[in-house]
C-alpha positions in Angstrom: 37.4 -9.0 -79.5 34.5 -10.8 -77.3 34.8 -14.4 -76.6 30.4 -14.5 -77.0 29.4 -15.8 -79.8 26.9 -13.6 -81.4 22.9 -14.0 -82.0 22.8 -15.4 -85.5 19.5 -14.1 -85.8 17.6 -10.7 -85.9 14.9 -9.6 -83.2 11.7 -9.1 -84.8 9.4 -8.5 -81.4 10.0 -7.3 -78.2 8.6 -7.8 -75.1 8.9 -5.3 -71.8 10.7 -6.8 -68.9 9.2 -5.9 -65.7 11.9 -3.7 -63.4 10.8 -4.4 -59.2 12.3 -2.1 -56.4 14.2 -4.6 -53.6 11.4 -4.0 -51.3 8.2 -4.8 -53.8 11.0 -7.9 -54.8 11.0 -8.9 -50.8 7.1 -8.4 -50.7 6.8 -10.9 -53.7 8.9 -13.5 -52.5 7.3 -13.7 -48.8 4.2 -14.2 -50.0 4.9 -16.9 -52.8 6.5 -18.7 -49.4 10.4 -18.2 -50.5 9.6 -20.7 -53.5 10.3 -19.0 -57.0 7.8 -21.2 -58.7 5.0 -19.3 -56.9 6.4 -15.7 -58.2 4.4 -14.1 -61.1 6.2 -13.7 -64.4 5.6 -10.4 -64.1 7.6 -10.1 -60.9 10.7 -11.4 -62.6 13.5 -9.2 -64.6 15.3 -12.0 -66.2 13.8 -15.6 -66.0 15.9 -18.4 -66.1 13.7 -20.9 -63.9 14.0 -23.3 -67.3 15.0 -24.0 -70.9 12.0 -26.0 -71.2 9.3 -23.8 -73.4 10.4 -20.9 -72.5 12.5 -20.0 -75.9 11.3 -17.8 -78.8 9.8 -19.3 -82.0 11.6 -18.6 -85.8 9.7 -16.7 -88.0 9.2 -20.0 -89.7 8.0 -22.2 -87.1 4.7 -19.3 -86.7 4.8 -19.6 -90.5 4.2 -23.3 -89.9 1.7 -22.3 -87.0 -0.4 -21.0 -89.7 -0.1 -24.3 -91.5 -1.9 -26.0 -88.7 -4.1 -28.6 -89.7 -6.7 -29.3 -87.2 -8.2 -32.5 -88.1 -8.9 -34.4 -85.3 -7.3 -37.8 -86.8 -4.5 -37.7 -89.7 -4.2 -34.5 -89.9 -1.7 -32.8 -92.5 0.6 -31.3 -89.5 1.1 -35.1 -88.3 2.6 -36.1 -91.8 4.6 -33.3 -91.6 5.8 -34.2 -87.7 6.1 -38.2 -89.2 8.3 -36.9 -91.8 10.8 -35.0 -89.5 10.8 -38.1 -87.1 11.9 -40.1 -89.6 14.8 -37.8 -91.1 15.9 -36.3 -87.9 16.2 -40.1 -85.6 15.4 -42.5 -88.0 11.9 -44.2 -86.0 8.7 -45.0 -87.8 6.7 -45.8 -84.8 6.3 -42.7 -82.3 3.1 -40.7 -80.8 2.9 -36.9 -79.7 2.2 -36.2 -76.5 1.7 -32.4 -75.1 5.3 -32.5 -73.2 8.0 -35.0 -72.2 6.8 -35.7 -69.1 3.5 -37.0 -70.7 5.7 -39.4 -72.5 7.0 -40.8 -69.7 3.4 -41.2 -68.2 2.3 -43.5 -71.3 5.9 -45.2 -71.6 6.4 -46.1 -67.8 2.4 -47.4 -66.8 3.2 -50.1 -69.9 7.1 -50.8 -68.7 7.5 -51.0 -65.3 6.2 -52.9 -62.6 6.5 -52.9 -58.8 9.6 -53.8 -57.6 11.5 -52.8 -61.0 14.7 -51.4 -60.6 15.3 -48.6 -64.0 19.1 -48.3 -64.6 20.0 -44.6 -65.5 23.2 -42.3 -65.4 21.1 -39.5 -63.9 17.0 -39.0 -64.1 15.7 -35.7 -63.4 12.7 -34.9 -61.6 9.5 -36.2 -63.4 11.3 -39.1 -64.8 12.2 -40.4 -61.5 8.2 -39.3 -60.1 6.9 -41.4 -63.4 9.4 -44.4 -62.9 8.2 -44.4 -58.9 4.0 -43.8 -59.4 4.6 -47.2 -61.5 5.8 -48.4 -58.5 10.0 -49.1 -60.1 12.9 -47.1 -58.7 15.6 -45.4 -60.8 19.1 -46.3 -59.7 21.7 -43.6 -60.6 24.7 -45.0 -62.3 26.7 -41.7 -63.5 30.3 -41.9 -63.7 32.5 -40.9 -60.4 33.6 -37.7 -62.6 29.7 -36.8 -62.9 29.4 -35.9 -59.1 32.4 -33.7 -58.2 31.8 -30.6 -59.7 35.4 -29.7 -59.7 35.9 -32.6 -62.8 36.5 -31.4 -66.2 36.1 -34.6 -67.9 34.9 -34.2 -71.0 31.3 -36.4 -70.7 30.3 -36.6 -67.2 27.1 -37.3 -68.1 28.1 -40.5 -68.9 26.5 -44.3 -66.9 29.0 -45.9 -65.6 29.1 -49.4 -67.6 30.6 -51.4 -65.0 28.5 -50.7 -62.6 25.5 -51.2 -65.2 26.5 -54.9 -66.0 26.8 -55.1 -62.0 23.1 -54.1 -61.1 21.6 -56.1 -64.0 23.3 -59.4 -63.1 22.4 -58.8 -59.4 18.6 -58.1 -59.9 18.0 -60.2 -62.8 16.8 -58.8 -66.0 13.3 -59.6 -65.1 13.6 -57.1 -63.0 15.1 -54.2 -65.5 12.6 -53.8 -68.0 14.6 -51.0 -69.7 17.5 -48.5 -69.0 17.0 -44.5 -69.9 19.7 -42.4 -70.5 19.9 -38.8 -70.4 21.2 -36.8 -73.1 22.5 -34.3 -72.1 22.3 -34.9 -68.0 20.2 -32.3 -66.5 20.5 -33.2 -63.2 24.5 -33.2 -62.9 24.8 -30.2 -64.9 24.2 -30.6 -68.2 27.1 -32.7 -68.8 27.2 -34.3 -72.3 27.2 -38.3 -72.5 29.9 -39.8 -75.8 28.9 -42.2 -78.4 31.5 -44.7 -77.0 29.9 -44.9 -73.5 26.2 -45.0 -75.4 27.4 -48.2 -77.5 29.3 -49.8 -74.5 26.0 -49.3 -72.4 23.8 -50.6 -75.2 26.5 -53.5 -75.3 26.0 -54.5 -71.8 21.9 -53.9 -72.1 21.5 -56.4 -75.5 23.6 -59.0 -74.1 21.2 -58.9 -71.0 17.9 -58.4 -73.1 17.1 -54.9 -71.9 15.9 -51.8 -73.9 17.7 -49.0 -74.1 15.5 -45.6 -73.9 17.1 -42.3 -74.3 15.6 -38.7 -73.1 16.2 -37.0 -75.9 15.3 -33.8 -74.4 18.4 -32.2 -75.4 19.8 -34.2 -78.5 21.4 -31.8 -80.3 23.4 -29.8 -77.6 24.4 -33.6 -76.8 25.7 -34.3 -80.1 27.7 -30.5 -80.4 29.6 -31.6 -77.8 30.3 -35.1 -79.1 31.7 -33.1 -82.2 33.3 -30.9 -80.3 35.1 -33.6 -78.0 34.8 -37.1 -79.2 37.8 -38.3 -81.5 36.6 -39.1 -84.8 34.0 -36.6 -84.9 35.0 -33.3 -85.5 33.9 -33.0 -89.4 30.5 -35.3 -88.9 27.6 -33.0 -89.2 25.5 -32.5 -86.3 23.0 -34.1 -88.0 24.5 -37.0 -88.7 25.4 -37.2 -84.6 21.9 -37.0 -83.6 21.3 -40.0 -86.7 24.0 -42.4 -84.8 23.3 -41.4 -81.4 19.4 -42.5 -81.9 20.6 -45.4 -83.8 21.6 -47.2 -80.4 18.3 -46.4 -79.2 15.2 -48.9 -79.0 13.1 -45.9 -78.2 13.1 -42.3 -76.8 11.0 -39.7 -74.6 11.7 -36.3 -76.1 10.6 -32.9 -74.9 10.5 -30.7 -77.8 10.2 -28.0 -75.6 13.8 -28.0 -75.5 15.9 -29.0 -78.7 12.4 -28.7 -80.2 12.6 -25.0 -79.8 8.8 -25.2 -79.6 6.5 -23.7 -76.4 5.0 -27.1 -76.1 5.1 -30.5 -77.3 6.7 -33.6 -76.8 7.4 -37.2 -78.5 7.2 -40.9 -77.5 9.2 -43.6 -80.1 9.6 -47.5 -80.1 11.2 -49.9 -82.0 8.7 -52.2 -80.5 5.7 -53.1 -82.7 3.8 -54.9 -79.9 4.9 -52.0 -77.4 3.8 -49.7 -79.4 0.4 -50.4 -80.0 -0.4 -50.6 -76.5 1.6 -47.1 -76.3 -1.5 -45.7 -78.8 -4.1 -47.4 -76.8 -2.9 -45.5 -73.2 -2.4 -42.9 -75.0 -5.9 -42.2 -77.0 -7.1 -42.7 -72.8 -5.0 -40.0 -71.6 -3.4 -37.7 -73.9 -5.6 -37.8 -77.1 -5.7 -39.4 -80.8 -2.7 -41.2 -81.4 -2.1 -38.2 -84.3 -2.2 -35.5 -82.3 -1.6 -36.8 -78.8 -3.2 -33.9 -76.8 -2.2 -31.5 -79.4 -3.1 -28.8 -81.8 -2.0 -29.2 -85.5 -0.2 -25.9 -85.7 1.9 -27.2 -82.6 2.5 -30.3 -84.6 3.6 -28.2 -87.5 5.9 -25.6 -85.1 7.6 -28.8 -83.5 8.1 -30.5 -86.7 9.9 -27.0 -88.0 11.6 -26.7 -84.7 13.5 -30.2 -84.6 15.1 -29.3 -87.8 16.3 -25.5 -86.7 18.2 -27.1 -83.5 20.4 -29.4 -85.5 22.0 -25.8 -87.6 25.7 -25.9 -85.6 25.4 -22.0 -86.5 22.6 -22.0 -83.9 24.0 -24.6 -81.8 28.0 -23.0 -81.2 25.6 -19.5 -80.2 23.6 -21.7 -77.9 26.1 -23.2 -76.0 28.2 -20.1 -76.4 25.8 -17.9 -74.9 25.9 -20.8 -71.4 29.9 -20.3 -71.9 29.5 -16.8 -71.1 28.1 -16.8 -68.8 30.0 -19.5 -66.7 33.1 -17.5 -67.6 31.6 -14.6 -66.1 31.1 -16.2 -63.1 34.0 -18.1 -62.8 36.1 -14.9 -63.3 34.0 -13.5 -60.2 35.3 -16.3 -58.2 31.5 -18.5 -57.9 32.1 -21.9 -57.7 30.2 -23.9 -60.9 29.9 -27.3 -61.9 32.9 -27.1 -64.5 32.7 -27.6 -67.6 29.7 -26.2 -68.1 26.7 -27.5 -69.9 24.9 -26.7 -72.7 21.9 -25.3 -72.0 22.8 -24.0 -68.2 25.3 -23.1 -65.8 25.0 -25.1 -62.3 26.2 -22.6 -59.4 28.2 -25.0 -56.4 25.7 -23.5 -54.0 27.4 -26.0 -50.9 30.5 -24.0 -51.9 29.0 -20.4 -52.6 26.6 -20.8 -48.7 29.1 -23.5 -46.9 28.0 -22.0 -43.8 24.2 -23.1 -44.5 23.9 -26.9 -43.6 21.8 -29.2 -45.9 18.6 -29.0 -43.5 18.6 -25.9 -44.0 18.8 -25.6 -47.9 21.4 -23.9 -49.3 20.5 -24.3 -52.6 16.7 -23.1 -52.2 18.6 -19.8 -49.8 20.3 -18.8 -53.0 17.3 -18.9 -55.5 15.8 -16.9 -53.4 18.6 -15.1 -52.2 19.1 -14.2 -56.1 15.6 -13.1 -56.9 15.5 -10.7 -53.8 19.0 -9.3 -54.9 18.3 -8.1 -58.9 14.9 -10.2 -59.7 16.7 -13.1 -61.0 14.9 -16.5 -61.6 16.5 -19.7 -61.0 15.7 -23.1 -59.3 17.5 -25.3 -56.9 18.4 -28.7 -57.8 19.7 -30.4 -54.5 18.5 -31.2 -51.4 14.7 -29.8 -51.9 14.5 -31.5 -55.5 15.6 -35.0 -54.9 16.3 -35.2 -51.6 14.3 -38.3 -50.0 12.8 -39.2 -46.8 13.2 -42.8 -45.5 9.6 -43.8 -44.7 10.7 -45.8 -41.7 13.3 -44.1 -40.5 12.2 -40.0 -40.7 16.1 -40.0 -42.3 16.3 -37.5 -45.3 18.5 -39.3 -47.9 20.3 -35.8 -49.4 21.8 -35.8 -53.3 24.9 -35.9 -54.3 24.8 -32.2 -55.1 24.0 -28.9 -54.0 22.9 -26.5 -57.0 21.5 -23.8 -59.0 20.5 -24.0 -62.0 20.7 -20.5 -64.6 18.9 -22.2 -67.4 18.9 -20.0 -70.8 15.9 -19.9 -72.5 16.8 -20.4 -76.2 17.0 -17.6 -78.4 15.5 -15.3 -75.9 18.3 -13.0 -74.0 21.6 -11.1 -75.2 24.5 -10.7 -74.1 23.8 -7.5 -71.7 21.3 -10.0 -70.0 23.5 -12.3 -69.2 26.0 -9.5 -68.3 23.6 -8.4 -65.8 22.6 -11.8 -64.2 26.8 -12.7 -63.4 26.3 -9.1 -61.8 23.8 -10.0 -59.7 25.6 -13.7 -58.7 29.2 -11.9 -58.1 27.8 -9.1 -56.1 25.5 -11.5 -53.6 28.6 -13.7 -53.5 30.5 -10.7 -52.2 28.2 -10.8 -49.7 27.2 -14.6 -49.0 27.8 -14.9 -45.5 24.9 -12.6 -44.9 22.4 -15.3 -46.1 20.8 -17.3 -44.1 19.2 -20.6 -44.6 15.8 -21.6 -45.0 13.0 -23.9 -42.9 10.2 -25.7 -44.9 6.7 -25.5 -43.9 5.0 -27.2 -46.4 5.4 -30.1 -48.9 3.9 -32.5 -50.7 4.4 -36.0 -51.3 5.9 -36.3 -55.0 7.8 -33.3 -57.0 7.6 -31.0 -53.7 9.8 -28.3 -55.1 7.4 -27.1 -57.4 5.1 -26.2 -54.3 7.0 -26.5 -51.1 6.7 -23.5 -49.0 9.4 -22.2 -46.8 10.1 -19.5 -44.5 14.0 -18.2 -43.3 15.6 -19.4 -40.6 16.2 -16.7 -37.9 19.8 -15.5 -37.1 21.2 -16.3 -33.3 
């Protein structure tokens, strides 16, 4: 019998994936400058560039999209979203925003000053861009485990608590406005972070007077793996994770493009009264009313809907199955991956899959690309052209931790066959990896420059 775990759902619509020849694939990918984010959807046979949005909606969330309200200020769909907040992480005071990122934008501005240093086990990419454009920096604090891919411990998402305590009694508090957490940690894999290491870390942070802010982005995959792994937790509902995790929380960022299971939407929530009036004020400047925060009301409603469908452990033991799969797929084909894997993606090792590619050259970017070209697979890079920085004064490029790939699954979106042809596609160009060559960038902006750096390959000898 199959080790997947099988859709517990039926397909209602269907949508036509587009099927390239190699040489239309190599015409596509010259001229969006070897950067996947410049491809065409309809240019890619299986799409796994992101989780974020990118899933497919329950018959009942476009029920509730018919629901949509669409008054401009207390609209029905808002005291249906209120209601779900409430029951699902137990906060009165939150705002919608249109995505996570534009929860960071109003949170950050009101937080963090210049010269504020943002404890965090790992941000990802606009976090980090909304922490720096309010002039703070966000100091990585994950666990030893969390950087060698090779570790199977089981929450290497986790911040490292001594270290935590460390920073905050060097800098001074005044200093540390708040500390963010990412559940589950995008940027190291997707690697889960416990309940113990939460309430240790929210020891450390009340002793000190500083806030602890969770991205909540992926909540529920978080809490399936603190059922699965955590002692004491097997027979707690999923539900009742998510209550407990939050609990520890004095406020959150939330994407509900991910364990939202909605195409757009986000949410911003503080236990602080006075914070959170300022919160509505910055937001009604940039995002929109403070009920419907940039919004439509059948969003609202699809979000509210959605947050509830991601916390069924039916749903949830598919989801992270179908990322299980996959890995084992791979892993079986010999491709080096950030072990165990996550829950919403499998991180290819690409300075172990190209060690023949130095980091100057990209390695991780060369297999993106390198995928696309070989069977129209998109994927990103999350290494050296992602976070890696250049030291104003010195021209030094300060390189991550990690070299990877990410194959994120869009929720409820691909089958089995799918991802039976993507670990195809990896095992075969890994057959065949010291053929690819590096890559040499010839343009790039100044903040988030993966989304529209342009690069061209680096010549053989």
């Amino acid at each position: 019998m199959s080790d997947y775990v099988f859709e517990p759902f039926k397909i209602k619509s269907v949508e036509r994936i587009p099927i390239l020849t190699r040489d239309e694939r190599a015409a596509r990918l010259k001229a969006a400058g070897y950067n996947v984010f410049n491809l065409a959807s309809q240019d890619v046979t299986v799409d796994l560039l992101t989780d974020s949005g990118t899933g497919a909606m329950s018959q009942e969330q476009w029920s509730a999209v018919m629901r949509g309200d669409e008054a401009y200020a207390g609209a029905r769909s808002f005291q249906r979203l209120a209601e779900t907040v409430h029951d699902v992480f137990g906060f009165e005071h939150f705002v919608p925003t249109h995505q996570g990122r534009a929860a960071e934008n109003v949170l950050f501005p009101l937080t963090v000053k210049p010269g504020d240093i943002i404890p965090t086990n790992q941000p990802f990419d606009t976090t980090q861009a909304n922490i720096e454009a309010a002039g703070g920096a966000a100091m990585e604090l994950v666990i030893e485990e969390g950087v060698d891919p090779t570790s199977h411990h089981p929450f290497k998402g986790n911040i490292d608590v001594e270290r935590l305590a460390a920073l905050l009694d060097d800098v001074g508090t005044e200093r540390a406005p708040l500390a963010v957490i990412t559940i589950t940690n995008n940027t190291g894999g997707g690697q889960p972070v416990s309940l113990a290491n939460l309430r240790a870390a929210k020891g450390v942070l009340s002793d000190r007077g500083v806030p602890l802010y969770l991205d909540a982005c992926r909540h529920a995959e978080n809490a399936f793996f603190i059922q699965e792994r955590e002692p004491g937790y097997a027979d707690k509902p999923i539900r009742g994770i998510v209550h407990e995790t939050l609990a520890l929380a004095d406020g959150f960022t939330l994407s509900a493009k991910k364990d939202g299971l909605a195409n757009i939407g986000g949410l911003l929530a503080t236990r602080d009264e006075a914070l959170f009036e300022r919160v509505k004020q910055r937001l009604i400047r940039t995002e929109g009313f403070p009920t419907y925060g940039g919004l439509a009301g059948r969003d609202l409603d699809a979000m509210a809907v959605g947050l509830r469908e991601a916390l069924d452990e039916r749903y949830l033991r598919y989801r992270v199955g179908q990322v299980r799969y996959l890995a084992g797929r791979l892993t079986e084909g010999g491709v080096p991956i950030v072990e165990p894997p996550g829950g919403h993606a499998v991180y290819v090792d690409a300075a172990r899959f190209l060690p023949h590619i130095a980091r100057d050259e990209f390695p991780g970017q060369a297999l993106a690309t390198s995928l696309y070209l070989e069977g129209g697979v998109r994927c990103i890079e999350i290494g050296g052209v992602a976070f890696g920085k250049i030291d104003p004064q010195s021209g030094e490029t300060h390189w991550p931790g990690l070299e990877l790939v990410r194959l994120a699954v869009p929720r409820r979106v691909y089958t089995q066959s799918h991802l039976d042809y993507v670990a195809d596609t990896v095992i075969e160009l890994y057959g065949r990896r010291d053929g690819v060559r590096g890559l040499r960038m010839t343009y790039a902006p100044e903040v988030l420059r993966h989304f529209t750096a342009r690069f061209e390959p680096v010549r053989g000898d």
